[in-house]
C-alpha positions in Angstrom: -17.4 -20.2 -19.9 -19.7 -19.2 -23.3 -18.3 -18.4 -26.2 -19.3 -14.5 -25.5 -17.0 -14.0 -22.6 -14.4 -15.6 -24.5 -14.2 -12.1 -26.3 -14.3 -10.3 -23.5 -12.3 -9.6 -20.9 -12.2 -8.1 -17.7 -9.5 -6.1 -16.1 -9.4 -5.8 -12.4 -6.9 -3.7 -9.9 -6.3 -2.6 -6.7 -3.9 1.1 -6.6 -1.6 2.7 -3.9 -0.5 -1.0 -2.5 1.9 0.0 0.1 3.0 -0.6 3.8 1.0 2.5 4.9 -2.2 0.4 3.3 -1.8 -3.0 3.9 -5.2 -3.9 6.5 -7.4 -2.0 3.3 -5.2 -4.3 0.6 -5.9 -7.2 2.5 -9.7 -6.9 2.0 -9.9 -5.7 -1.1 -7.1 -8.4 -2.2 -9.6 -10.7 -0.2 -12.7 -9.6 -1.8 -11.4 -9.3 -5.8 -10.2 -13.3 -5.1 -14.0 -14.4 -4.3 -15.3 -12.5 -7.4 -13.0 -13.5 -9.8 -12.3 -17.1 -8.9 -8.5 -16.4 -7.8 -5.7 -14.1 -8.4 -7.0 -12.5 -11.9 -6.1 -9.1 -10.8 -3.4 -6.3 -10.6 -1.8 -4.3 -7.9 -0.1 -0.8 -8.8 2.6 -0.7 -6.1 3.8 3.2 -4.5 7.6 3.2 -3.8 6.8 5.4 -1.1 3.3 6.5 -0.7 4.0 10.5 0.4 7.8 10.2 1.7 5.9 8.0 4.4 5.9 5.0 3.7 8.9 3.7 2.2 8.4 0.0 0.8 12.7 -0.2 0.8 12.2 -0.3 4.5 9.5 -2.8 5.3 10.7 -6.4 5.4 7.1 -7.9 6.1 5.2 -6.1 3.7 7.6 -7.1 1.1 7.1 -10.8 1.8 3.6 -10.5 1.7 3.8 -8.6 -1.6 5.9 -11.1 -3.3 3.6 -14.1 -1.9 0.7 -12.0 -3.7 3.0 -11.7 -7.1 4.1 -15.7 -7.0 0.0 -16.3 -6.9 -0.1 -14.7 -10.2 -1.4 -11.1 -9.2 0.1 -9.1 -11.6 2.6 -5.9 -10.3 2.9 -2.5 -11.4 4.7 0.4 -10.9 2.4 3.0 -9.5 5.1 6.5 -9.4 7.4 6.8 -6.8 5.9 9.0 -4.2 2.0 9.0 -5.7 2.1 13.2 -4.4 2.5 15.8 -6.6 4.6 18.7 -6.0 4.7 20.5 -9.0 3.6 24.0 -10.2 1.2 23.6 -13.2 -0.4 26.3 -15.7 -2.9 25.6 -17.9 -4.8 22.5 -18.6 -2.4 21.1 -16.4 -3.9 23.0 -13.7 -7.0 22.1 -14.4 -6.2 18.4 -14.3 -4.3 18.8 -10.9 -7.4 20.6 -9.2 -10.3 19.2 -9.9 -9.0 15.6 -11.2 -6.9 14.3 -8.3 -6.4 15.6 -4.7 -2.3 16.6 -5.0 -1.6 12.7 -6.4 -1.0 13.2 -9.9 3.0 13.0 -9.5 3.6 12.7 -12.9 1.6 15.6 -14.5 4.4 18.0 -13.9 7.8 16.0 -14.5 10.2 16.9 -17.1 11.6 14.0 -18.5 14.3 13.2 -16.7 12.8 13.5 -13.3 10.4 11.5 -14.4 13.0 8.7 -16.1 14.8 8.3 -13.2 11.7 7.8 -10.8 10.2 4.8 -13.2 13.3 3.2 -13.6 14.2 3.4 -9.6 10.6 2.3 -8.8 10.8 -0.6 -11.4 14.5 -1.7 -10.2 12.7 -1.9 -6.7 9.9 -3.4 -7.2 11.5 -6.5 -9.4 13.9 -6.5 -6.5 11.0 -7.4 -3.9 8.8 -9.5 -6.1 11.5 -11.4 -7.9 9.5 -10.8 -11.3 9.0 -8.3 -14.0 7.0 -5.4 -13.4 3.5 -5.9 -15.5 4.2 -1.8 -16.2 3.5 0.9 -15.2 0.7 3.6 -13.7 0.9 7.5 -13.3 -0.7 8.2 -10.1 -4.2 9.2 -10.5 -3.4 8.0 -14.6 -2.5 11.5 -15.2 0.6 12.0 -17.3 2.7 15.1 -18.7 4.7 15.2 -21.9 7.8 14.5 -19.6 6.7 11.2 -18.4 5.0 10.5 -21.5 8.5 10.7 -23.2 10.2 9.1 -20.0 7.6 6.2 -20.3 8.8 5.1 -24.3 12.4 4.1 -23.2 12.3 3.1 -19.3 11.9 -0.5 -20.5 8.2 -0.9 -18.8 5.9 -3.0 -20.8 2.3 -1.8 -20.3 0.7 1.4 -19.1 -2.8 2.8 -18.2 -4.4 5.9 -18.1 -8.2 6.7 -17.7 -9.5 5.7 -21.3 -6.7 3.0 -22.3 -4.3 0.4 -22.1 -1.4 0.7 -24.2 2.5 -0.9 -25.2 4.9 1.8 -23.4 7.6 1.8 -25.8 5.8 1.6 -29.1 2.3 3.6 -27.9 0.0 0.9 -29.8 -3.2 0.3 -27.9 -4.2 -2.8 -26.5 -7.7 -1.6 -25.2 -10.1 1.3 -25.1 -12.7 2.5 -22.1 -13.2 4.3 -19.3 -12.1 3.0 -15.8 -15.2 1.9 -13.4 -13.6 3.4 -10.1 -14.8 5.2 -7.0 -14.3 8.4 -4.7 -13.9 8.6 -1.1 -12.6 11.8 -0.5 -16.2 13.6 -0.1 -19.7 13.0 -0.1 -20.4 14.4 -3.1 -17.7 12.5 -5.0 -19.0 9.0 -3.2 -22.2 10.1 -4.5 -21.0 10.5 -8.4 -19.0 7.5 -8.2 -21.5 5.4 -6.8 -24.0 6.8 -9.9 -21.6 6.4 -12.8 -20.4 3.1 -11.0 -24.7 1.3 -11.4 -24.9 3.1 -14.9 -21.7 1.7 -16.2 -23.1 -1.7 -14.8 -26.0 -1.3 -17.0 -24.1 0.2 -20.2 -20.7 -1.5 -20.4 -21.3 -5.0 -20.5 -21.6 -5.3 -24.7 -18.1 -3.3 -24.7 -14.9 -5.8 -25.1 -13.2 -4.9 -22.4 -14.1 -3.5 -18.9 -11.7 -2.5 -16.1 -12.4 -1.9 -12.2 -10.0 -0.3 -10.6 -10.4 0.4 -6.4 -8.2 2.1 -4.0 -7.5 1.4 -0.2 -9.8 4.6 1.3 -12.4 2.9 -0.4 -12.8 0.4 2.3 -13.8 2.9 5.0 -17.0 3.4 2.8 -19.9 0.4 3.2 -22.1 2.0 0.2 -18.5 1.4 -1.8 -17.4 -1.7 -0.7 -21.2 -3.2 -1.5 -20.5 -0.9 -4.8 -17.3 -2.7 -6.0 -18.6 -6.2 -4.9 -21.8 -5.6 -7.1 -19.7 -4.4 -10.1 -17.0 -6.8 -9.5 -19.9 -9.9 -9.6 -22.0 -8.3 -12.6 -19.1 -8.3 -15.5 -17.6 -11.4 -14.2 -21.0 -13.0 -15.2 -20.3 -11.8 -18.8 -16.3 -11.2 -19.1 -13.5 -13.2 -18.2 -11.6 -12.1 -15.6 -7.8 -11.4 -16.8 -4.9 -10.2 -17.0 -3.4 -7.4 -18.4 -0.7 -9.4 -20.2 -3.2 -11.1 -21.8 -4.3 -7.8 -23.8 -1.1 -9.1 -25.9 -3.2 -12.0 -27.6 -6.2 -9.9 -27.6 -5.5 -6.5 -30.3 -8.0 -4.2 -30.2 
């Protein structure tokens, strides 16, 4: 390792891990272990991914998640239900429409809604693993004032949203940036994602810290897969694959 990538590091994870997903996990899972030289990643786990797949009820998947969290991959809580079913006005609505495809379940919550769901997805989650939870994700890292409040006191250490990692109780930030992710959903959004994903491959490797997050649709997408695999190989060339509990000893 040089003494450069000793100051930086990267952040790596894989969102929506679930029963409903598990084939996609598995090569993603598969392909984020050959990049960063082992389990140097994070998963943000879905209680139950739209009502339809319900974690509580699948005994296999649960053993294969908690093999994945006694290797050291890192486990967050990624909302309950990952859908949102609110009603939003505003710049709310905005958000909803044109930033996520109905998964930003945590835009709309008031506060106790959104409370009851962290803590209930947490509770699970640490139930199945046998660990902590690393923290936790709004779906599509979109958050209302209701979860943001819900988020200081449901005991979760870290969270995430599209330019930051931050302490939930205390909001101090443990590291600025965007998110290097990609689209599936249309051929236009591939398209974009693809372009910001080679541009950020030439801009971001002087910043400090660089995350790469992928989802399990991406895998039905060659140009995408060959996409994360290059971007995954170029910054662990020049920052050290981490963890996010790491960012502790590492202040921005």
């Amino acid at each position: 390792m040089t003494e450069d990538m000793r100051d930086k590091r990267l952040l790596a994870s894989i969102h929506d891990v679930g029963p409903g997903s598990e084939r996609a996990i598995i090569h993603l899972a598969d392909l984020f272990e050959r990049r960063l030289g082992g389990p140097r990643f994070a998963m943000l786990v879905v209680p139950n991914h739209w009502g339809r797949h319900p974690l509580s009820e699948d005994r296999a998947f649960q053993r294969r998640l908690r093999r994945w969290a006694e290797s050291g991959i890192e486990m967050f809580v990624h909302g309950w239900y990952h859908r949102d079913e609110a009603r939003h006005r505003g710049a709310a609505r905005f958000k909803a429409r044109h930033m996520t495809a109905g998964e930003g379940e945590f835009l709309g919550l008031d506060e106790g809604t959104a409370f009851s769901r962290m803590r209930d997805g947490k509770s699970l989650i640490e139930d199945v693993i046998g660990l902590p939870a690393a923290g936790f994700v709004a779906p599509a890292w979109l958050y209302g004032e209701g979860a943001r409040s819900a988020l200081r006191r449901a005991g979760m250490p870290l969270a995430e949203d599209h330019w930051r990692v931050w302490t939930a109780g205390n909001d101090k930030v443990l590291a600025r940036g965007p998110v290097i992710t990609w689209a599936s959903r249309s051929a236009v959004r591939t398209a974009s994602s693809l372009a910001f994903a080679a541009m950020a491959r030439a801009v971001l490797p002087l910043t400090r810290t660089v995350r790469i997050a992928a989802h399990p649709g991406d895998v039905a997408k060659a140009s995408l897969l060959a996409s994360i695999d290059a971007t995954l190989t170029r910054f662990a060339a020049t920052h050290r694959p981490s963890r996010y509990r790491d960012l502790y000893d590492f202040m921005v």
